[in-house]
N, C-alpha and C positions, 0 to 999 in steps of 0.2 A: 517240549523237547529239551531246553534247556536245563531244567528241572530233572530230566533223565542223563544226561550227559554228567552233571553235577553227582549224581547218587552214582554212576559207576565210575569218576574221576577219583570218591571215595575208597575206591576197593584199591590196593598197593600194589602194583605192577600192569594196572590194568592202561595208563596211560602212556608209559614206556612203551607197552609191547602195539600199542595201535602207532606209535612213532615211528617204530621201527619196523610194523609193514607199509607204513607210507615211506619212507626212506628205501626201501629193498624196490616197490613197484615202482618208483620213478626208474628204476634199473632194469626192472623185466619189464617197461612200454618199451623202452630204446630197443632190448635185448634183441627181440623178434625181427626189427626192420635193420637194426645194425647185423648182425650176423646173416639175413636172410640176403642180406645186398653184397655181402663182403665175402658170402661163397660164389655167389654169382660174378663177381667181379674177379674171380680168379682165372687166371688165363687158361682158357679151355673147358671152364664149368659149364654143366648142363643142369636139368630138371634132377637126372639123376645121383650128380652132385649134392644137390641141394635136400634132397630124401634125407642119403645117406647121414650127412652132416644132424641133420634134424631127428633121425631116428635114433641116433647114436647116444643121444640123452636120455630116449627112454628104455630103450632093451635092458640097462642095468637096474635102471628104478624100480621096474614092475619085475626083472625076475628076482633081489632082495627087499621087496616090500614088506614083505610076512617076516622075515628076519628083522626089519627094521619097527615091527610092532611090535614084539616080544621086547628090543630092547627099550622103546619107547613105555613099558611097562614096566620095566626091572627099573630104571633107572631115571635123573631128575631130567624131566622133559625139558624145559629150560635150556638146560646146560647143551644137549643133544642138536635144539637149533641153534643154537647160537656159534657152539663149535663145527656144524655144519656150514652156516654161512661165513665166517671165519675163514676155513680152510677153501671153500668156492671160491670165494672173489681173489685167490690165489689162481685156480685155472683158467676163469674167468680173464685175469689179467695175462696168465700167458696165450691166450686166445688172442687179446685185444693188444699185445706188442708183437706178435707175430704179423696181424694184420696192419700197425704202423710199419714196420722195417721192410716190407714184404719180403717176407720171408714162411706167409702162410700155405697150408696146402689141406686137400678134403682129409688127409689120415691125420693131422696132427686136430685140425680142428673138430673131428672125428671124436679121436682119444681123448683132449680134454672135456669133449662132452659126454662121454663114457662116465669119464670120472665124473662129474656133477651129476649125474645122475645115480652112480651111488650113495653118493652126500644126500641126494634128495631122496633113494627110499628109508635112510633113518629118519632127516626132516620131518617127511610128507605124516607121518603116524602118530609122531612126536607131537606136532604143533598142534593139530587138531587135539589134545589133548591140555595144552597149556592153558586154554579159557576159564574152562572149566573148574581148572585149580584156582582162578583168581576170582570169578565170581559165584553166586549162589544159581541153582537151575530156578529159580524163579526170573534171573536177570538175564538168562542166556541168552535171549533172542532177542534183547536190545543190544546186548554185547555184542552178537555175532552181525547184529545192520551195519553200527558203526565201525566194527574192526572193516567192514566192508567197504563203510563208506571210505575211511579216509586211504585202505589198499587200493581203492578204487579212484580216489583221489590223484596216488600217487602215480596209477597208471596209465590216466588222462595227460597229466603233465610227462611223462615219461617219451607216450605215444606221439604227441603234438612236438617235443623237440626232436625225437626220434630221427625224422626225417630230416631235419634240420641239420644235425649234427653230420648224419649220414652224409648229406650232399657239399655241406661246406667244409668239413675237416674231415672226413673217412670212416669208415666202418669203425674202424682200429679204435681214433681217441672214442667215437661213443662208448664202447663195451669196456672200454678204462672207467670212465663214469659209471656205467653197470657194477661194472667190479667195486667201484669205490662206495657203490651204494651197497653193498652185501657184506661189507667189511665192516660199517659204521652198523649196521643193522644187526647183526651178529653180535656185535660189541653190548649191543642194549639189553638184547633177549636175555647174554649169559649173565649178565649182572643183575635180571630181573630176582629181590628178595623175596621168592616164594616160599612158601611152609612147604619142611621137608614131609613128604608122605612116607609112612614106612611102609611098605610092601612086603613081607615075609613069605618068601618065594624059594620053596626048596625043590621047584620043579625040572625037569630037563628042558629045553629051548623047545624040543618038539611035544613034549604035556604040555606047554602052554601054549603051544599052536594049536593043539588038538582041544583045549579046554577055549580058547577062541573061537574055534571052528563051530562048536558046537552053540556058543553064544553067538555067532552070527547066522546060523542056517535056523537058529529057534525061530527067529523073527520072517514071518513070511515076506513082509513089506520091505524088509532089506533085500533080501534076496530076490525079489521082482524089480529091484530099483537097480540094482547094481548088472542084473542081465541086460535090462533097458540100456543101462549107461555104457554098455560094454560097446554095444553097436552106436550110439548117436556118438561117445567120444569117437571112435573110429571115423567116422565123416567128419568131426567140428577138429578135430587135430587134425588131420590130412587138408583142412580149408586154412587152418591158423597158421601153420607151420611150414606147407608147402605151396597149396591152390592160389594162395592170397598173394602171395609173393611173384611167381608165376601169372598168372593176371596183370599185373603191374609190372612186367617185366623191364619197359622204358625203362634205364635206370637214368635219364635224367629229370622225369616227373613221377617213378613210378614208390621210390620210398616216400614221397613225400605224399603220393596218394593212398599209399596204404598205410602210412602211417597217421594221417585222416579218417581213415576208417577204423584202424584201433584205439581211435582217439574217440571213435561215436561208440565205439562197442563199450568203449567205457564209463562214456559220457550217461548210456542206455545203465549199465550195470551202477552207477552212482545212482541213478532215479531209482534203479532195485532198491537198493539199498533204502532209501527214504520212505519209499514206497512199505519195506519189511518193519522200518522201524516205527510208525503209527500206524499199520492196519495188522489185525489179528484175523487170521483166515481159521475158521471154523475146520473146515477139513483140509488140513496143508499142501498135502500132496496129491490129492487131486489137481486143486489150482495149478501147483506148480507142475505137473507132465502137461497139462494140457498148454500153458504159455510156453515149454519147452518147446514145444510142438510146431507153437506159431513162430519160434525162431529160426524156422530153418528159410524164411523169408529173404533172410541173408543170404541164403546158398542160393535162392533162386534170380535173387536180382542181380546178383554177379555172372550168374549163367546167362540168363538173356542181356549182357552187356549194357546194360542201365547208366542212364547219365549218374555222373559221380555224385550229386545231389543224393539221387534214390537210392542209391546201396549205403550213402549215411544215415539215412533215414531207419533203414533198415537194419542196418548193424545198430543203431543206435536201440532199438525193439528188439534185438537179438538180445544185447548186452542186459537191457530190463532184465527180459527173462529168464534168464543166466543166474544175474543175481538174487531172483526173488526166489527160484531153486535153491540158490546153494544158502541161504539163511536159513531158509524152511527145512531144508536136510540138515546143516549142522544144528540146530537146535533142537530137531526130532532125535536124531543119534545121541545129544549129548542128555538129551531129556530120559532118554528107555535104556540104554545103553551103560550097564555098571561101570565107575571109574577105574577100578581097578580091571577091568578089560579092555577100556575103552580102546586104546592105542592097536591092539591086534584087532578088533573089529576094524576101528578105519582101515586097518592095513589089508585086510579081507578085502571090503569095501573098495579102495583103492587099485589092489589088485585084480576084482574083478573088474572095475567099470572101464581101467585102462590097459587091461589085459592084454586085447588084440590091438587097440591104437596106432602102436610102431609100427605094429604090421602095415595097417593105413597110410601112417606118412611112410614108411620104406615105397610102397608100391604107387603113392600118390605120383611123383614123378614122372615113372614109365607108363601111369595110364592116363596123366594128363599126356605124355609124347604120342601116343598111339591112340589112344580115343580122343584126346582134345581137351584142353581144359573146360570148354562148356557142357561137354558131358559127363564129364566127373564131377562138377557142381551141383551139374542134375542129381546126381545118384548120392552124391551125400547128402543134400536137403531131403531128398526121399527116404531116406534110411531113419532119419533122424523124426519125422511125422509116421512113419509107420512106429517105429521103437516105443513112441511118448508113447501112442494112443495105446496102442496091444497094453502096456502096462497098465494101464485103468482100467481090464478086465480081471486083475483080484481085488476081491474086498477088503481086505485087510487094510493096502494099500490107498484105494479109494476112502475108508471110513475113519482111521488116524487121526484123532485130534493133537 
């Protein structure tokens, strides 16, 4: 391992930019248990509150994704995230002085996560394209463990003060430190010195959607993956973003218990990670729907109300599985997938697997208030084991080395 870490510490930028998603995810562990607690704690917030607020990140991301690949293709990926996180940890920070001064409320913290979720559909197309540039597709999928490992790092330590912070100083100073962490993060990515690529591109925005579109629907195995993922993110964001929170509602042990549990989900998703960077899986994507599959163990032991042991247990297998997915997809995608498309195919990708999600966390609230949170538990862990398996009915997908 050593030996591996050393040969891509070799490649230029490629140490920088794993610093700077461990830097950014010590901010998004806090992010979810500080904001998820500090709409709650607004005078008169409800489930429904708490949707809104959380939904309001994604409606903008996923409806300019596809816009935010085309420019992650015209232009230096690099600079995209870095002036992406840059300008975040500016709303981010008015989020987080609004919740010191109180002076918060659901529309403003609403709106600034509108705004961050613009910022993230250029991000999200962008970044996934930045590895790539720095190392050779023979090293990708060691690149892509470790960038894991230590995002995953960062998000362990994030999760674990998470709560912490929440209960002893406020919502408000965590998500400063969120913020502080997207500023120094952003700082790194744009100074990353990568080779400029020319791109000679005399297309219209919509010929290179359409010349995207058809580089992502050639591949059957994409388009089986990303229909799956439409529906299991739609359950695992409505558990991340609202159920979880909701379930722990005490707010005087409840951040700190869920932020325990984001702290095993990541704990689980670092062994991914260790786990992707010494074993080579013959057929990748099998392996990974079917552990997909067995993640939704999370949603079930939160529903039958499990001593707090058993759902770290389980979040901590959830998180595995999580991550030995998402190394085996980004090094499949970055492996088949031409670079000079690459950025609009994730954005496809992207687009579809988080499609309907908001729709999820929107309505997660009003059907935890009327059905019950142990019933919507039910039915996202269910979604998410019917979704894996159905997709191990095309071959394509199944047979993928």
């Amino acid at each position: 391992m050593r030996r591996e870490l050393q040969e891509l510490h070799s490649h230029p930028g490629f140490t920088a930019l794993a610093a700077s998603r461990f830097i950014s995810n010590v901010g998004n562990g806090i992010s979810p248990v500080a904001l998820a607690f500090g709409v709650l704690a607004l005078p008169g917030a409800t489930a429904k509150d708490l949707s809104i607020v959380m939904a309001a990140r994604m409606f903008p991301m996923i409806a300019l994704m596809l816009f935010g690949g085309v420019v992650g293709d015209r232009f230096k990926r690099n600079r995209i995230v870095g002036g992406a996180d840059v300008i975040g940890s500016a709303f981010a920070a008015i989020s987080a002085i609004s919740l010191i001064v109180n002076s918060a409320s659901v529309l403003l913290l609403a709106l600034m996560g509108a705004l961050f979720g613009i910022l993230n559909a250029l991000w999200w197309p962008a970044m996934s394209g930045v590895l790539p540039e720095i190392l050779p597709k023979e090293k990708l999928q060691h690149g892509n463990a470790v960038i894991a490992l230590t995002t995953n790092i960062g998000y362990v330590i994030g999760a674990l003060i998470g709560g912490t912070l929440v209960t002893a100083f406020g919502s408000g100073w965590a998500l400063l430190v969120d913020a502080v962490s997207f500023l120094v993060a952003g700082i790194l990515v744009w100074n990353l010195d990568l080779p400029t690529i020319i791109r000679e591109n005399k297309n219209t925005v919509f010929q290179d959607l359409k010349s995207g579109w058809f580089e992502f629907i050639s591949r059957s195995w994409v388009v089986t993956m990303v229909i799956a993922f439409a529906i299991i993110n739609l359950g695992f964001e409505s558990l991340l973003q609202v159920l979880g929170p909701l379930n722990f509602a005490d707010i005087a042990s409840g951040p700190k218990f869920w932020s325990f549990n984001l702290a095993a989900l990541t704990l689980g998703m670092l062994s991914g990670s260790l786990i992707s960077l010494k074993v080579h899986f013959p057929r990748p994507l099998l392996f990974a729907m079917l552990v997909i599959a067995a993640s939704s163990v999370w949603d079930f032991s939160l529903a039958m109300k499990s001593p707090l042991w058993v759902t770290l247990i389980c979040a901590f297998l959830s998180g595995m599985a999580i991550d030995i997915f998402m190394v085996v997809w980004n090094t499949s995608l970055q492996a088949h997938i031409p670079e000079e498309s690459f950025s609009r195919v994730a954005a496809y990708d992207a687009f579809g697997s988080f499609g309907i999600a908001p729709i999820g966390v929107a309505f997660a609230g009003p059907a935890a208030a009327y059905f019950g949170i142990t019933a919507t538990l039910w039915v996202t862990g269910i979604l998410t084991v019917v979704a894996a398996l159905a997709s191990l009915t095309v071959k394509s997908l199944r047979s993928l080395k």
